[in-house]
C-alpha positions, 0 to 999 in steps of 0.5 A: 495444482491445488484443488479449488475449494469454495472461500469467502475471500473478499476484495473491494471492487475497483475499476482501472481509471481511464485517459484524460483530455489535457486539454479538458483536465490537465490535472490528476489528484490521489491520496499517496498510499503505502499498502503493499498488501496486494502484492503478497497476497497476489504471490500467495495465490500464484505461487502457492496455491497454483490459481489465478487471482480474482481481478479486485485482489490485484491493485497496480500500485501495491504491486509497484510500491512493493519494491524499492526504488531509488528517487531523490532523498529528503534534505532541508525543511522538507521530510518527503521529496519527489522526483520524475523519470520519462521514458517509452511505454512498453505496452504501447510504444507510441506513448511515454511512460513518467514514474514519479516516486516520493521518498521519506527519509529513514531514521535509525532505530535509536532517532525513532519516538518512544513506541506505545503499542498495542497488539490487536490478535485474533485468536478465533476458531478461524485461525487455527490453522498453520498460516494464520495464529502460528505464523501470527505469532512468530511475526510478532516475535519477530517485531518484539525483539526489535523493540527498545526498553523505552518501548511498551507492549500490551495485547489484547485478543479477541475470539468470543470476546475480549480480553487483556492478555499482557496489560501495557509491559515495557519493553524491558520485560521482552520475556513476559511479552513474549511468552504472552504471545507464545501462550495464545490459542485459537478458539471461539467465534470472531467478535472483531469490534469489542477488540478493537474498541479495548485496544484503543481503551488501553492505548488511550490509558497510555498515551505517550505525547509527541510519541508512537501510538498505534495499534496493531491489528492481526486477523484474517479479517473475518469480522463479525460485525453487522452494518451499523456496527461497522460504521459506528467502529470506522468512525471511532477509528477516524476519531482516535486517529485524530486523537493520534493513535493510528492503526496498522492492519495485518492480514493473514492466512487464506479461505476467508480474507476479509481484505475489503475490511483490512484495506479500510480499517488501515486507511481509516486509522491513518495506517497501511496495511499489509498481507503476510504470507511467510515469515520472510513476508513478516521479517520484511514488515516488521523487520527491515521496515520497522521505522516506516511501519511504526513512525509517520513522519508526514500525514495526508500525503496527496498528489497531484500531476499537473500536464504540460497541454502544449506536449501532452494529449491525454495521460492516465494514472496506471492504478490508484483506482481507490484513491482518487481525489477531486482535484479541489481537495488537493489543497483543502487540508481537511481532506484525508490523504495517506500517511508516509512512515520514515522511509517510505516510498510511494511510486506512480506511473502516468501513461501520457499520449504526446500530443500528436499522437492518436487519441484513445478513448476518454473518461471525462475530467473533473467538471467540479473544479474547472479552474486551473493553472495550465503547465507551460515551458519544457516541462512534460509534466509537474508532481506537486506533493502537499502533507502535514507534519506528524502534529501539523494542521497546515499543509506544506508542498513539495513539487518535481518536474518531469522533463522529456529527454527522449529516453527509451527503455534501453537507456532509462534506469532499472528502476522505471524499467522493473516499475514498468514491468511490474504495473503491466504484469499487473494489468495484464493479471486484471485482463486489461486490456486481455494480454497474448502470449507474446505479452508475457514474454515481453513482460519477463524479458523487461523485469529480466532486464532489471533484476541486476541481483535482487533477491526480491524483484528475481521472485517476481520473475516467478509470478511471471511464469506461474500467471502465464502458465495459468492465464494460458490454461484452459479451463482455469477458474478465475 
């Protein structure tokens, strides 16, 4: 086990949302989010460095939405299609558990807009070591030999100060960019802010209409920039994300991960952020999702579950902690949600209390919109789904119903079973509520029992093993 050394990681704090009354407040309301940060990071820390995970740095969702499921795809007018799976909660066997999945559809490398990119690479002293600069600029490689001739590339670096390395180089020129990346070397304090200011300078200065435009940010996330500093830059971010560039955050490395400030740039910047701890991580990112990284296809995705009173008691949103919306900014399109590439997938699961059922404890609804709709007929539940187009003002909406057939975990799909297992491992990581060891053993037998050969999810079964051997340690800090 590796030893424990003192860092200045840094995760925002969130605490997991509770049931609600049907009858008080049959509605939930969340912004859509894509970050699969969590995940990566959470692997790193288990699997490399033989250490639990702080409880903040483990959210539910980005858990979840790390792997793929299948859903309904998009056809028609809509870009984005929802779709609901009901089957028995394994964590609490008297309760049901609905998976909800939104899909965007993929486009082929040729379909997707002219990109105008700018990398944003932090080349401090901090990133020297082996899993920051190094493995940043082999990732970036990566994402370069996917680009098109008709693509642009500038990069901009920041240590001490600013600078343009590569001005704005097309894509056909894939040589020069990549020896601009290969040339980079780690030195100096972080001044994070003046690059992000120049990037989005020499974005502006090529701006390609109805096209991508974005900036790519790559640190550890070690900023030096003070409090007022740090408001004045989130509100430059959301200006030009209105302007339309958008900004996608990359974290990378260990000891000082300022994920707090990655998770917030990204959401901010109508991006996602994403951890990259392997280049298998970065050919992931930058590879096989390249048109979600890079392509939005709806923007301000939010959702929002409306329950059936007449069958449901209570329900709860298993994760989502930081992306909860009063239930009036659903339609007020004002509101920022989060944004959905081309082919991107966005996975939530609801514990509902079927009415009958024993209550469990309550967090009160939202007592500023007390005017609903209820939900009436055979349905559980109902998923309605609002978004912009890309260069859209005016909200549109999809919805999905959930009906309940009685489905156990034995005849539900793989999907909502490895989902399932995935959101309980990660609340029983997060000690919510303290799992037994008998939780772990039904946590890996319900992820066995999913796998069906899938490189991805058989790794999770290895984060299984190694959280159960950690959380039943003695002694092991936290």
């Amino acid at each position: 086990m590796s030893s424990h050394r003192e860092n200045t990681e840094r995760y925002a704090s969130h605490l997991a949302p509770g049931f609600r009354s049907t009858r008080d407040d049959p509605r939930i309301t969340f912004a859509a989010d894509v970050d699969t940060g969590s995940y990566s990071n959470v692997r790193r820390m288990l699997l490399r460095e033989r250490r639990l995970p702080p409880a903040n740095a483990v959210r539910v969702e980005e858990l979840v939405n790390y792997f793929r499921y299948a859903g309904v795809e998009p056809s028609g007018e809509h870009p984005v299609a929802a779709s609901i799976e009901i089957a028995s909660c394994p964590w609490r066997r008297e309760h049901r558990l609905a998976v909800a999945t939104v899909r965007t559809a993929r486009i082929s490398s040729g379909a997707r807009q002219p990109a105008n990119l700018v990398f944003l690479l932090d080349v401090s002293g901090s990133m020297g070591s082996s899993d920051k600069l190094p493995l940043l600029q082999r990732s970036f490689q990566l994402l370069v030999d996917q680009l098109q001739g008709r693509d642009r590339v500038a990069i901009v670096v920041y240590a001490g100060s600013a600078g343009l390395v590569l001005p704005s180089t097309a894509c056909s020129n894939k040589d020069e960019i990549l020896d601009a990346v290969a040339s980079l070397r780690a030195g100096g304090s972080t001044a994070g802010a003046q690059g992000i200011r120049l990037a989005y300078r020499v974005a502006r200065q090529h701006f390609v209409p109805d096209g991508i435009n974005r900036v790519l940010l790559a640190t550890d996330g070690d900023f030096n920039v003070g409090i007022s500093d740090r408001e004045e830059l989130v509100a430059m971010i959301e200006e030009e994300a209105a302007d339309g560039i958008f900004l996608t955050t990359l974290g990378f490395g260990t000891g000082n991960l300022k994920e707090d400030t990655l998770e917030q740039l990204a959401d901010r910047g109508n991006g996602h952020y994403a951890y990259i701890d392997s280049l298998l991580e970065a050919r992931k990112v930058l590879v096989d999702e390249l048109g979600a990284t890079l392509e939005v296809v709806a923007r301000d995705v939010k959702l929002q579950a409306t329950f059936n009173p007449a069958r449901v008691a209570a329900h709860r949103l298993v994760g989502y902690a930081n992306r909860r919306l009063k239930h009036r900014d659903f339609a007020d399109d004002e509101k920022d949600g989060g944004e959905l590439g081309a082919g991107h997938q966005v996975t939530a699961l609801f514990e509902i209390v079927p009415k009958g059922a024993e209550l469990p404890d309550m967090e009160p609804g939202d007592a500023t919109d007390p005017e609903f709709a209820t939900l009436e007929g055979e349905a559980l539940m109902r998923i309605d789904v609002r978004y912009k187009s890309p260069t859209g003002t005016q909200g549109r909406q999809v919805e999905s119903f959930g009906v309940d057939d009685g489905r156990t975990l034995g005849t539900a799909s793989e999907d909502v079973v490895f989902a399932a297992a995935v959101a309980w491992f990660a609340e029983a990581v997060r000690e919510e509520p303290e799992p037994t060891p008998r939780t772990w053993d039904r946590i890996d037998l319900l992820a066995r029992s999913a796998v069906a050969g899938n490189g991805t999810r058989a790794e999770f079964l290895r984060l299984i093993e190694a959280a159960r051997g950690l959380r039943t340690a003695e002694g092991t800090p936290r």
